[in-house]
PQR file with spaces between the fields and no chain letter, atoms N, CA, C, O and H, PARSE charges and radii, in Angstrom:
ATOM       1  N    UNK     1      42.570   28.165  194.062 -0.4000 1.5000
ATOM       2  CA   UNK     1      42.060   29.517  193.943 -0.0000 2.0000
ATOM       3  C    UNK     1      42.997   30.331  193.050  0.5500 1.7000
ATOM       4  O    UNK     1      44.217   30.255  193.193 -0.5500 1.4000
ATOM       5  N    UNK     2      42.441   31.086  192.159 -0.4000 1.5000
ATOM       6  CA   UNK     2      42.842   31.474  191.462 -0.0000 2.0000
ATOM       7  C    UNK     2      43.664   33.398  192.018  0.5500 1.7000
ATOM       8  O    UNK     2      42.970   34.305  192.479 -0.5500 1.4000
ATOM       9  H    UNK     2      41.449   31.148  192.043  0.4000 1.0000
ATOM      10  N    UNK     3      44.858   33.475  191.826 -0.4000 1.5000
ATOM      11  CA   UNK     3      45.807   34.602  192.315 -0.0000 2.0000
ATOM      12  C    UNK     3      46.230   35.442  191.368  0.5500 1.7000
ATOM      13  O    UNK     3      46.748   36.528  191.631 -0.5500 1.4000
ATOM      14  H    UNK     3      45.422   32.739  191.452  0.4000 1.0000
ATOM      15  N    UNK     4      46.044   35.008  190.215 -0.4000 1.5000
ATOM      16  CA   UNK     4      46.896   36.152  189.240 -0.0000 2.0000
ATOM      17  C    UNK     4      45.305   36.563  188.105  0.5500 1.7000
ATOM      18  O    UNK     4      44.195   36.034  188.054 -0.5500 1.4000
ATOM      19  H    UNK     4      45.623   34.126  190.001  0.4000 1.0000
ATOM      20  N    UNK     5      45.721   37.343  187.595 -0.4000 1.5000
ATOM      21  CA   UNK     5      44.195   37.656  186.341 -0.0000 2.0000
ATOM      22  C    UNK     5      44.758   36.297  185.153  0.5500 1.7000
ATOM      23  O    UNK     5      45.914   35.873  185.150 -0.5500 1.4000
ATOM      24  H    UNK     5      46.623   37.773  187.636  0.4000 1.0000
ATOM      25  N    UNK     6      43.738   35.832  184.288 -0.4000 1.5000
ATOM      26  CA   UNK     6      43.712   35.167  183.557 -0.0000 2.0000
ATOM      27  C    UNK     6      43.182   35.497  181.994  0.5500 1.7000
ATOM      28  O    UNK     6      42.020   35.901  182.047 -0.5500 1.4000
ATOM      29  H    UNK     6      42.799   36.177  184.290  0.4000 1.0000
ATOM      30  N    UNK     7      43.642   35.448  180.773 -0.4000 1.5000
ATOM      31  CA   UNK     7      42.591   35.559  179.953 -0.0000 2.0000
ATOM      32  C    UNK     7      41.606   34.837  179.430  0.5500 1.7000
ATOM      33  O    UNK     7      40.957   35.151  178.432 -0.5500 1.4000
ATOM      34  H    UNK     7      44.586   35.120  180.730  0.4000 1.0000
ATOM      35  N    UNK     8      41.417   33.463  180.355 -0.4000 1.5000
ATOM      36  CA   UNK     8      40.517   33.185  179.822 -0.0000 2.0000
ATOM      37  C    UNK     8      39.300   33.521  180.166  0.5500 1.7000
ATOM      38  O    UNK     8      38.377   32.771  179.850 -0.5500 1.4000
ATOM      39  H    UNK     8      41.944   33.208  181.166  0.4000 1.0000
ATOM      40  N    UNK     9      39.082   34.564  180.793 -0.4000 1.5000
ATOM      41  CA   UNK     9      37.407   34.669  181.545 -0.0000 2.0000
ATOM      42  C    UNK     9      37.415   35.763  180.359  0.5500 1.7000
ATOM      43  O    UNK     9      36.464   35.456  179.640 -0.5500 1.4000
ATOM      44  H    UNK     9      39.832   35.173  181.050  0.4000 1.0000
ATOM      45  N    UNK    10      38.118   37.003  179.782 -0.4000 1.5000
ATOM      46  CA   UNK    10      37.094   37.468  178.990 -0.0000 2.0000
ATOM      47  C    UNK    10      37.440   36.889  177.356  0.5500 1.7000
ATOM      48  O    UNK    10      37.138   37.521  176.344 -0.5500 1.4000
ATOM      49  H    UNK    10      38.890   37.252  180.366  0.4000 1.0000
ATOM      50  N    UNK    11      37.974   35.867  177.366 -0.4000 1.5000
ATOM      51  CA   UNK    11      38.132   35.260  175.776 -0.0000 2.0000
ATOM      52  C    UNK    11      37.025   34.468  175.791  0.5500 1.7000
ATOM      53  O    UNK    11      36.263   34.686  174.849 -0.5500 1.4000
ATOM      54  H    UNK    11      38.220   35.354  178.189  0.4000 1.0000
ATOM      55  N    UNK    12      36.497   33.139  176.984 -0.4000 1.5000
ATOM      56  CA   UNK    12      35.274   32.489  177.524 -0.0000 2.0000
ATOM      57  C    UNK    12      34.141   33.352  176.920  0.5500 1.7000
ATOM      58  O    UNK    12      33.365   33.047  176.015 -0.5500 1.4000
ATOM      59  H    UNK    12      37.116   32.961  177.749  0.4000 1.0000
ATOM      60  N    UNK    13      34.237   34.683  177.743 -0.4000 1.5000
ATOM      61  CA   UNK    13      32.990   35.571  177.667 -0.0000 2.0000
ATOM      62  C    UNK    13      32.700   36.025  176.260  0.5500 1.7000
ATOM      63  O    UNK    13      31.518   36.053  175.915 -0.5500 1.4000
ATOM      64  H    UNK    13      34.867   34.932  178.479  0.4000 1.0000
ATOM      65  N    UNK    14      33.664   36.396  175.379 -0.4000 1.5000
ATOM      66  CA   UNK    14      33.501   36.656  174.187 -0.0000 2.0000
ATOM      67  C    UNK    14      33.263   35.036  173.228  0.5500 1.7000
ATOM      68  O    UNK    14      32.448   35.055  172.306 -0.5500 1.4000
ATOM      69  H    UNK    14      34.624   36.374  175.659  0.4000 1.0000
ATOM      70  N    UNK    15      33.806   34.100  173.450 -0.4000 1.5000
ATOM      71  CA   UNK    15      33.476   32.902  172.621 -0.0000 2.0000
ATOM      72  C    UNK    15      32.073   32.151  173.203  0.5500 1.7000
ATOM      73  O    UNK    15      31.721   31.101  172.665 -0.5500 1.4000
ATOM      74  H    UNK    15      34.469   34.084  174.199  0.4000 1.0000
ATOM      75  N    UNK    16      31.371   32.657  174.195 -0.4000 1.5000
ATOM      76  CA   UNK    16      30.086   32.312  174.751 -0.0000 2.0000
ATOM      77  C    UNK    16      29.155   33.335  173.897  0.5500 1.7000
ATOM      78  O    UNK    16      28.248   33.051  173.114 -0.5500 1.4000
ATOM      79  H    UNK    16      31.656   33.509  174.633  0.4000 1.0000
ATOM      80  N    UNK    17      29.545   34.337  174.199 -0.4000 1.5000
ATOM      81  CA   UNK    17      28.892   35.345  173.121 -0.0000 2.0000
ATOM      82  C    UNK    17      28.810   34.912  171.056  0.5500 1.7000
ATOM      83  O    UNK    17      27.866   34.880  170.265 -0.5500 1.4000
ATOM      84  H    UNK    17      30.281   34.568  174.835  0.4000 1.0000
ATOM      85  N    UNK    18      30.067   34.699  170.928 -0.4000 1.5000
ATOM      86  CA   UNK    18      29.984   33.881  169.634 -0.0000 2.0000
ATOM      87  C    UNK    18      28.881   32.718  169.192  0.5500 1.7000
ATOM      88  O    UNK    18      28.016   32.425  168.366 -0.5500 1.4000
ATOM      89  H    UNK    18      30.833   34.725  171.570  0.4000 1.0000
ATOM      90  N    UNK    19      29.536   32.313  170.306 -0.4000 1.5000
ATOM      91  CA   UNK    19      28.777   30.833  170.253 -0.0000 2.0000
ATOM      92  C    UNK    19      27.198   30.892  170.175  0.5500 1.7000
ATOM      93  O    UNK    19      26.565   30.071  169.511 -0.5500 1.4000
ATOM      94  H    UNK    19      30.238   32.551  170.977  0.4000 1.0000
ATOM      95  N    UNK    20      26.518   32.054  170.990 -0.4000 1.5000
ATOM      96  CA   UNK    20      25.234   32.574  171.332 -0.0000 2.0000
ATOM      97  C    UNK    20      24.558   32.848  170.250  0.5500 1.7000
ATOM      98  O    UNK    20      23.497   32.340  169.888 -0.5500 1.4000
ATOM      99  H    UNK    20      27.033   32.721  171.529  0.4000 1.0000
ATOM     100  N    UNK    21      25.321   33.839  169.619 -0.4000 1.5000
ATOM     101  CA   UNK    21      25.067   33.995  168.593 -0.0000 2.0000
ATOM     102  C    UNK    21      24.723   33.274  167.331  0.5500 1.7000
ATOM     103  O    UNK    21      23.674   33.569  166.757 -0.5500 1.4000
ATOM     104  H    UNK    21      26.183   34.252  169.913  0.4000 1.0000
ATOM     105  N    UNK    22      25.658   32.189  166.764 -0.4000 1.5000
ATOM     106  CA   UNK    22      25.719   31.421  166.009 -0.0000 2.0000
ATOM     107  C    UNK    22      24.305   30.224  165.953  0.5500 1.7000
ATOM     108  O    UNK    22      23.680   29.761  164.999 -0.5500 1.4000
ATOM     109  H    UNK    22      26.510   31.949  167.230  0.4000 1.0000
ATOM     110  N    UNK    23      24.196   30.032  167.346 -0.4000 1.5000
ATOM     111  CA   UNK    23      23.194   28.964  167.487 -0.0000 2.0000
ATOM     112  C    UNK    23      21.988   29.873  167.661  0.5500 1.7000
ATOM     113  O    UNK    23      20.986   29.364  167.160 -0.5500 1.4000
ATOM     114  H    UNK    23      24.703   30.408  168.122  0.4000 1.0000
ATOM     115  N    UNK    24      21.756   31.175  168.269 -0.4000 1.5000
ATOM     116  CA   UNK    24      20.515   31.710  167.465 -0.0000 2.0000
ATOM     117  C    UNK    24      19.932   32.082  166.112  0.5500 1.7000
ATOM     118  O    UNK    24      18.761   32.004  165.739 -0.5500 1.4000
ATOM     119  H    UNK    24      22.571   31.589  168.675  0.4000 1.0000
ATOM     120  N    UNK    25      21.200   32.578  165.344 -0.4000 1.5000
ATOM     121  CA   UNK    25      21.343   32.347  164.214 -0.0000 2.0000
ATOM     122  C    UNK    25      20.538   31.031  163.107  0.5500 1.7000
ATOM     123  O    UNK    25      19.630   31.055  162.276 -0.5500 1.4000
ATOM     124  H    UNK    25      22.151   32.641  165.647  0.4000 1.0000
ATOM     125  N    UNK    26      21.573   29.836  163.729 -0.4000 1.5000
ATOM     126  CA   UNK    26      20.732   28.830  163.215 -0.0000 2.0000
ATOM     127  C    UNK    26      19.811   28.295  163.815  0.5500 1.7000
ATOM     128  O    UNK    26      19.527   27.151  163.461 -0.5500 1.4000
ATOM     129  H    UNK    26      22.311   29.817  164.404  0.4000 1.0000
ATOM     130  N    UNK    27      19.111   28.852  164.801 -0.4000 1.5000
ATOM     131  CA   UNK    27      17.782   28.512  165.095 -0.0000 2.0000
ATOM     132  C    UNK    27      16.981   29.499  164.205  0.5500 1.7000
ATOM     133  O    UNK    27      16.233   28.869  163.457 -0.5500 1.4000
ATOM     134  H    UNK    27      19.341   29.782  165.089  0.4000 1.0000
ATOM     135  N    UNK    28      16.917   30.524  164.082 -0.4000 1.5000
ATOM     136  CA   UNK    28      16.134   31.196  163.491 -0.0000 2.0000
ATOM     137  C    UNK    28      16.171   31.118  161.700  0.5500 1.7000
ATOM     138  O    UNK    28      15.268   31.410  160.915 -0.5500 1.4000
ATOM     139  H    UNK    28      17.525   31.035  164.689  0.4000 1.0000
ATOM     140  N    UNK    29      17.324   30.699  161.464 -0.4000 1.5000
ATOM     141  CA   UNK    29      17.580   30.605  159.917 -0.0000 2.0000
ATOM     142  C    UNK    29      16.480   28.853  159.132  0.5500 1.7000
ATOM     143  O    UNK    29      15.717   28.692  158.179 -0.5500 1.4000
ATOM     144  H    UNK    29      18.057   30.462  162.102  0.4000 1.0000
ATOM     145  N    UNK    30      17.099   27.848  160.346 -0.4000 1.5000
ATOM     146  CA   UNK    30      16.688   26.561  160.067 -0.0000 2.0000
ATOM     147  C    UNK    30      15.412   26.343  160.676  0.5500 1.7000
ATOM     148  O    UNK    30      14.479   25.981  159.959 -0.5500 1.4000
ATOM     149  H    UNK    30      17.718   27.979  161.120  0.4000 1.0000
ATOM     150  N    UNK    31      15.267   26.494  161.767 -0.4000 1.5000
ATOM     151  CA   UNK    31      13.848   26.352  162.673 -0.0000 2.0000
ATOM     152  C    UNK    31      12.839   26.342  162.855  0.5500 1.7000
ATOM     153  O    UNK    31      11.955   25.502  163.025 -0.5500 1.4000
ATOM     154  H    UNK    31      16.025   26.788  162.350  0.4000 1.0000
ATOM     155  N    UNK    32      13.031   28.322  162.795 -0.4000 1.5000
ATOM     156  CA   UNK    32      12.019   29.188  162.693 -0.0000 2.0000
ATOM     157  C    UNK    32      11.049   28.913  161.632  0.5500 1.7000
ATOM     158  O    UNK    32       9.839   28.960  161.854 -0.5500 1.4000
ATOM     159  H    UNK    32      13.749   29.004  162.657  0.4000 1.0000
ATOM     160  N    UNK    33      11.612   28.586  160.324 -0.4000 1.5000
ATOM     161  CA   UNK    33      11.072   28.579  158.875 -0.0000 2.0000
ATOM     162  C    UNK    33       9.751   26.816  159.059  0.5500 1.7000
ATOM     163  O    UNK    33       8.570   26.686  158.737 -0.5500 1.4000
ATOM     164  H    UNK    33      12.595   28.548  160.144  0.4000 1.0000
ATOM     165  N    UNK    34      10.606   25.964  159.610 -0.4000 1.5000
ATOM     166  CA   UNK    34       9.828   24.911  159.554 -0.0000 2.0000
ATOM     167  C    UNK    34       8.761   24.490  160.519  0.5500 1.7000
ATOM     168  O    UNK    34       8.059   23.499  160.314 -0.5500 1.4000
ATOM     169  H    UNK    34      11.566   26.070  159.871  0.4000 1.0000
ATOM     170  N    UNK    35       8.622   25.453  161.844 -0.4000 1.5000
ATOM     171  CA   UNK    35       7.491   25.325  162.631 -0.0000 2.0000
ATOM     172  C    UNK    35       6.635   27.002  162.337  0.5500 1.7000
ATOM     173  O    UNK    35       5.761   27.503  163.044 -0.5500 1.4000
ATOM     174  H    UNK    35       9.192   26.257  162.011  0.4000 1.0000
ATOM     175  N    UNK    36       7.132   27.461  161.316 -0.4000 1.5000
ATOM     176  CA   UNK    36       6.493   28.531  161.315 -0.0000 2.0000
ATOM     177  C    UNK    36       4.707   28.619  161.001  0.5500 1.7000
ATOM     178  O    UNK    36       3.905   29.483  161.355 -0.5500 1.4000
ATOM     179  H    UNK    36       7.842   27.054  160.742  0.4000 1.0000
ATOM     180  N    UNK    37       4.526   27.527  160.306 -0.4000 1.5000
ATOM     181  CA   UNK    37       3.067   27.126  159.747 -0.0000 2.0000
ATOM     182  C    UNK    37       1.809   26.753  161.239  0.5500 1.7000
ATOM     183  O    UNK    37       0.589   26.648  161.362 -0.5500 1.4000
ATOM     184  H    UNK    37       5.177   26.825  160.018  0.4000 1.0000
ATOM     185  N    UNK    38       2.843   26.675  161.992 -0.4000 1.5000
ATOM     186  CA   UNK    38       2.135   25.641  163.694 -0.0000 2.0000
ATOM     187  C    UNK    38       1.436   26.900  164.267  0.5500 1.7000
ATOM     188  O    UNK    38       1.626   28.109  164.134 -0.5500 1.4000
ATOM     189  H    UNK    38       3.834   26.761  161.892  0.4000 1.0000
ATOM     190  N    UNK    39       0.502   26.096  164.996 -0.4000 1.5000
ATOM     191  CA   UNK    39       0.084   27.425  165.676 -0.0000 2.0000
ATOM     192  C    UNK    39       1.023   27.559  167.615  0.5500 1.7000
ATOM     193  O    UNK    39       1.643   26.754  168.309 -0.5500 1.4000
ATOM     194  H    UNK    39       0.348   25.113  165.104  0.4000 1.0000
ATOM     195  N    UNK    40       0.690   28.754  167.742 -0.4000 1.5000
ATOM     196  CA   UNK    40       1.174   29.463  169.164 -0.0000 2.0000
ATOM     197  C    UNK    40       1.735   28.445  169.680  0.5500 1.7000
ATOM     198  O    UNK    40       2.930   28.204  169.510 -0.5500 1.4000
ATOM     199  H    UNK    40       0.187   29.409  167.178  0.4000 1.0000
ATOM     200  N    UNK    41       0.508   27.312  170.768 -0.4000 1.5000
ATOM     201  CA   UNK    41       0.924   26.466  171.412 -0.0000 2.0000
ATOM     202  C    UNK    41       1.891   25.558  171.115  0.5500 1.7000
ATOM     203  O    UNK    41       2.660   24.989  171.889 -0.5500 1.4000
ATOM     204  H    UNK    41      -0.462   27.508  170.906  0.4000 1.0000
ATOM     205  N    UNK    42       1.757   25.432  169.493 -0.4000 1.5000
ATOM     206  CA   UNK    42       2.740   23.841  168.954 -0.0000 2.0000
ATOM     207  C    UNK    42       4.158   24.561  169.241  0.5500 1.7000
ATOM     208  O    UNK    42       4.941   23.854  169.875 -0.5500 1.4000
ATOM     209  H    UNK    42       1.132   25.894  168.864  0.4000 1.0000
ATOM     210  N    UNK    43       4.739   26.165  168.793 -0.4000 1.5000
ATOM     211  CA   UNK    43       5.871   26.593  169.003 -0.0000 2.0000
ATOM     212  C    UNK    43       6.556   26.857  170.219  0.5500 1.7000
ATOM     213  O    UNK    43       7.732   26.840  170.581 -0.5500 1.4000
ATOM     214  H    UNK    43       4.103   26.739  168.278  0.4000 1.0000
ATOM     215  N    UNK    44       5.432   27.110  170.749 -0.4000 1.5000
ATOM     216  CA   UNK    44       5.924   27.277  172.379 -0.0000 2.0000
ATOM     217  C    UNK    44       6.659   26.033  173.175  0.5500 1.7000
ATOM     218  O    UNK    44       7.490   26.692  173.799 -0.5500 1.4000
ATOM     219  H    UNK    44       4.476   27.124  170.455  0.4000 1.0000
ATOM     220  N    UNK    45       6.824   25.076  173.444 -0.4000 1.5000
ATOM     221  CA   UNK    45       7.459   23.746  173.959 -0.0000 2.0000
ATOM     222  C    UNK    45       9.003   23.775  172.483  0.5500 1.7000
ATOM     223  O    UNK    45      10.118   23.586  172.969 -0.5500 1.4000
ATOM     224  H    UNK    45       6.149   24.541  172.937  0.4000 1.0000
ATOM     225  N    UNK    46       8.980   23.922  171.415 -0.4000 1.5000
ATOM     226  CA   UNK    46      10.042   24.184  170.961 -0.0000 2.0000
ATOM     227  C    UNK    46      10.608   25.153  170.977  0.5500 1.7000
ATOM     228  O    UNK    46      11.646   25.025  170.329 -0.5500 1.4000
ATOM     229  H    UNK    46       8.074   24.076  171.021  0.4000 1.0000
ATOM     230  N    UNK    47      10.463   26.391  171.501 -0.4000 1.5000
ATOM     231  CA   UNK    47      11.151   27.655  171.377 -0.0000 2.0000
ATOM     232  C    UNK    47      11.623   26.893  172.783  0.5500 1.7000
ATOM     233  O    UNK    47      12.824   26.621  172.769 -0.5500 1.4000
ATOM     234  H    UNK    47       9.619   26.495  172.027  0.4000 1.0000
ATOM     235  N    UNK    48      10.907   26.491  174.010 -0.4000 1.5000
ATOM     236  CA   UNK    48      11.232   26.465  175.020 -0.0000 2.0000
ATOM     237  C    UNK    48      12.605   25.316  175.497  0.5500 1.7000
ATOM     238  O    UNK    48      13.606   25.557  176.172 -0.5500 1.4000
ATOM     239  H    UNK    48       9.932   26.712  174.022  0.4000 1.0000
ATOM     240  N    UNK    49      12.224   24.230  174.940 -0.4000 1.5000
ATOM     241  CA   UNK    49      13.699   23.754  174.571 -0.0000 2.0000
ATOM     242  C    UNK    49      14.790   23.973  174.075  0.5500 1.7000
ATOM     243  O    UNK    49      15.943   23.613  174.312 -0.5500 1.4000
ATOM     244  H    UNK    49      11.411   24.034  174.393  0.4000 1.0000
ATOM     245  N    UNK    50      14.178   24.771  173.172 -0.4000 1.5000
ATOM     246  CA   UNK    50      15.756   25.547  172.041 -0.0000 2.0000
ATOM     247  C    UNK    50      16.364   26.624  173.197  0.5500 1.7000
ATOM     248  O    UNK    50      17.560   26.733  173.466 -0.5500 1.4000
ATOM     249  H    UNK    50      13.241   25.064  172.980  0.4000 1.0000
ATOM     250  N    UNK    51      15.623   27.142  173.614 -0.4000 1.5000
ATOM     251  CA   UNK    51      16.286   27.977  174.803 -0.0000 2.0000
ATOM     252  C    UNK    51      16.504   27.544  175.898  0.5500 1.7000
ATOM     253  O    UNK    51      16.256   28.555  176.555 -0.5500 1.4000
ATOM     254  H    UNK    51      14.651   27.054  173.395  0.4000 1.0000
ATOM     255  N    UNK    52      16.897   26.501  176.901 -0.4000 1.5000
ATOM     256  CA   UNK    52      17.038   25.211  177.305 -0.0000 2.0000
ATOM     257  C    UNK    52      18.752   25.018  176.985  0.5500 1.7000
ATOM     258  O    UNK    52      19.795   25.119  177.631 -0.5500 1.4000
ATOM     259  H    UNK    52      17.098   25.679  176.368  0.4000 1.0000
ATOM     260  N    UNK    53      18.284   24.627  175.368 -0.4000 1.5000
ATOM     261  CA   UNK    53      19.445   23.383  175.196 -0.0000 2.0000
ATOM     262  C    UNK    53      20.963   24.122  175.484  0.5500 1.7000
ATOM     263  O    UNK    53      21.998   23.620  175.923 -0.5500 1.4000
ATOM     264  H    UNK    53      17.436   24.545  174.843  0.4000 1.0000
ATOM     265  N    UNK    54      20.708   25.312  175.120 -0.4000 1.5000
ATOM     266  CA   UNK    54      22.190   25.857  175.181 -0.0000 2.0000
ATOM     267  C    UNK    54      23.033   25.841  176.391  0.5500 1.7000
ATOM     268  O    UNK    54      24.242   26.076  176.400 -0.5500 1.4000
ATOM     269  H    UNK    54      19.867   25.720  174.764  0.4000 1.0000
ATOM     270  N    UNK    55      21.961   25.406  177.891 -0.4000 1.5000
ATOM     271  CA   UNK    55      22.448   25.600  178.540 -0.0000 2.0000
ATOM     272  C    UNK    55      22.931   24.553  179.443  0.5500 1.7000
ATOM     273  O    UNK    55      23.182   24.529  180.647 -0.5500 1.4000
ATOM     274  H    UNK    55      20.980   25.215  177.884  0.4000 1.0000
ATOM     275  N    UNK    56      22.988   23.640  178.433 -0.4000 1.5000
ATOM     276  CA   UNK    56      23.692   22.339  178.880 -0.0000 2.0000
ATOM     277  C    UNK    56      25.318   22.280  178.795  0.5500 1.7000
ATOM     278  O    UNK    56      25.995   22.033  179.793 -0.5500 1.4000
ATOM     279  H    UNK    56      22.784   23.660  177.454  0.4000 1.0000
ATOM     280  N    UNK    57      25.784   22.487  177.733 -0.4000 1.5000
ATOM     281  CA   UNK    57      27.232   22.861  177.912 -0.0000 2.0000
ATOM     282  C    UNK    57      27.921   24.099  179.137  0.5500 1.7000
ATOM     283  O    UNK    57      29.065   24.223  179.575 -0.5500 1.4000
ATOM     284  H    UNK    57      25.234   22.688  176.922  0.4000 1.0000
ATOM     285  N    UNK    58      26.809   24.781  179.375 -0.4000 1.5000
ATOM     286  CA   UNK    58      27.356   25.787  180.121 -0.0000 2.0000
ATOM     287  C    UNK    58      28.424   25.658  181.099  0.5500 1.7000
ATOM     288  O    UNK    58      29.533   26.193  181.108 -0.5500 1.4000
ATOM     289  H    UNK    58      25.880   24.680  179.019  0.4000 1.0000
ATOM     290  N    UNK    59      27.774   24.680  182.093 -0.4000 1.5000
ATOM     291  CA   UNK    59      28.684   24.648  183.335 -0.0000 2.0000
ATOM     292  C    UNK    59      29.775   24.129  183.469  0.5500 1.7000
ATOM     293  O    UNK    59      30.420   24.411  184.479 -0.5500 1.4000
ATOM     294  H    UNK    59      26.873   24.246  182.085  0.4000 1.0000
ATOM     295  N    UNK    60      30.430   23.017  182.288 -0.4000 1.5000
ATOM     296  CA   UNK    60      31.670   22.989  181.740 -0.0000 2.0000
ATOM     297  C    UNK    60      32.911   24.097  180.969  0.5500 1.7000
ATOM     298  O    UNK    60      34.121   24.153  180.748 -0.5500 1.4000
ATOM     299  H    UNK    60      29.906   22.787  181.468  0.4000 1.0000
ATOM     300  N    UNK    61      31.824   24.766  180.794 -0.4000 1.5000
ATOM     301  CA   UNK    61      32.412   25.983  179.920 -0.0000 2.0000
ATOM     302  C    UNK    61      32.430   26.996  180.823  0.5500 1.7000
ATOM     303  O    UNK    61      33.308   27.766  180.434 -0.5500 1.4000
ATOM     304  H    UNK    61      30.841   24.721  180.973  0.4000 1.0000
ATOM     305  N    UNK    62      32.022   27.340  181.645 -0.4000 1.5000
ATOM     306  CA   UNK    62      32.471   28.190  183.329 -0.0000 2.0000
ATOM     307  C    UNK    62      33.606   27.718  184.137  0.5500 1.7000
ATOM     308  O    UNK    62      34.488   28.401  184.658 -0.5500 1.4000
ATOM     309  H    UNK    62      31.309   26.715  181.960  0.4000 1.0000
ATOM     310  N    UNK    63      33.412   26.165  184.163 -0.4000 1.5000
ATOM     311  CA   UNK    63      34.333   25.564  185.014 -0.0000 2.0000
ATOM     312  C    UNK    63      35.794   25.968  184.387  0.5500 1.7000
ATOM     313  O    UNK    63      36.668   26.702  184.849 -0.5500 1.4000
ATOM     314  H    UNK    63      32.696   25.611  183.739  0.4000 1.0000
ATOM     315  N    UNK    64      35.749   25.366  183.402 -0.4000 1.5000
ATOM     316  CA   UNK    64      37.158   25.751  182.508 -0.0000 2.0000
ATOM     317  C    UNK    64      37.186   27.546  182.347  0.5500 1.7000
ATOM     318  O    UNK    64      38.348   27.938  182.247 -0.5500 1.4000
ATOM     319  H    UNK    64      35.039   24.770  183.027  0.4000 1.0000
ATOM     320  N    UNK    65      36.375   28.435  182.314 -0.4000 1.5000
ATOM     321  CA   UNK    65      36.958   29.599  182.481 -0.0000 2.0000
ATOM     322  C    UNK    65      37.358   30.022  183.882  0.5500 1.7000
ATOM     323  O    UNK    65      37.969   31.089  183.947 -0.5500 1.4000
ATOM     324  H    UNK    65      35.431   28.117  182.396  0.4000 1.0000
ATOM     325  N    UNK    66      37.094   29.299  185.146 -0.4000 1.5000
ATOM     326  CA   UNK    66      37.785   29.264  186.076 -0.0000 2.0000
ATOM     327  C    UNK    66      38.601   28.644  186.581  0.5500 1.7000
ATOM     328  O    UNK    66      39.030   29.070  187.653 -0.5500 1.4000
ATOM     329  H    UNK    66      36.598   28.432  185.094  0.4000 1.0000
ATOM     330  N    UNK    67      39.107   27.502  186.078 -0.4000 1.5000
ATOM     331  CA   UNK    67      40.133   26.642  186.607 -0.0000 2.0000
ATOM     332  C    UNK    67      41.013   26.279  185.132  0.5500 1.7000
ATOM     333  O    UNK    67      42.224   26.313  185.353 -0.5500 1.4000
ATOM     334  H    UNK    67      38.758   27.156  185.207  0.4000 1.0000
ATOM     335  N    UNK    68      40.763   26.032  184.070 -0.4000 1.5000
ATOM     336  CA   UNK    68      41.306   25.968  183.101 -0.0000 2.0000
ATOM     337  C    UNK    68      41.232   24.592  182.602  0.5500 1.7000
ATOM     338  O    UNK    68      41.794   24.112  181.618 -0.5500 1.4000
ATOM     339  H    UNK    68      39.780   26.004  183.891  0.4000 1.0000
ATOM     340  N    UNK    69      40.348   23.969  183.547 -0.4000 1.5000
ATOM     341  CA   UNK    69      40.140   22.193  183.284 -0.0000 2.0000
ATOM     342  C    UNK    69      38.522   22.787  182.911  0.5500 1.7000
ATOM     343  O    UNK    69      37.922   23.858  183.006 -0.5500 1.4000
ATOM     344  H    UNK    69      39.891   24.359  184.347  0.4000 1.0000
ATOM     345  N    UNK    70      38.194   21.178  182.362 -0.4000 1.5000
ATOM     346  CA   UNK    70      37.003   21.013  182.162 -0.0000 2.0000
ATOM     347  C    UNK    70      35.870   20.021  182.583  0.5500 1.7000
ATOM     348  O    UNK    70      34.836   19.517  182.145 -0.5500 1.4000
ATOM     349  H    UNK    70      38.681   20.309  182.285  0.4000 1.0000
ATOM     350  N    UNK    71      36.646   20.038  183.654 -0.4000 1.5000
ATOM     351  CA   UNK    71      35.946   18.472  184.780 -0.0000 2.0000
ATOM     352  C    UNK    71      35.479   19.097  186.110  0.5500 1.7000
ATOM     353  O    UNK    71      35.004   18.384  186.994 -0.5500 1.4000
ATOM     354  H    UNK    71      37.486   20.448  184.009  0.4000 1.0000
């Protein structure tokens, strides 16, 4: 358990934010452009994964802003 303040919870919070950014970024720069021709339904199951995928790294990347490991 953690007793003293740490910086990594708001450096985490700001490089999650980066990170957020960046990969919406290139979803919308690379992505967007090549299913843009599809209709509604065809985009919908890929928007829905793309918003999904990010959140696979997450719970490693919490763990380590609370313990400082990544296991």
């Amino acid at each position: 358990m953690r007793t003293e303040p740490t910086l990594r919870i708001p450096l985490g919070v700001l490089a999650l934010l980066v990170a957020l950014l960046a990969y919406g970024l290139v979803v919308a720069r690379y992505v967007a452009p090549l299913i843009a021709g599809w209709p509604a339904l065809g985009q919908l199951p890929v928007y829905v994964v793309l918003g999904v995928v990010w959140l696979l790294p997450l719970k490693r990347f919490l763990i380590w802003m609370e313990t400082g490991r990544f296991g």
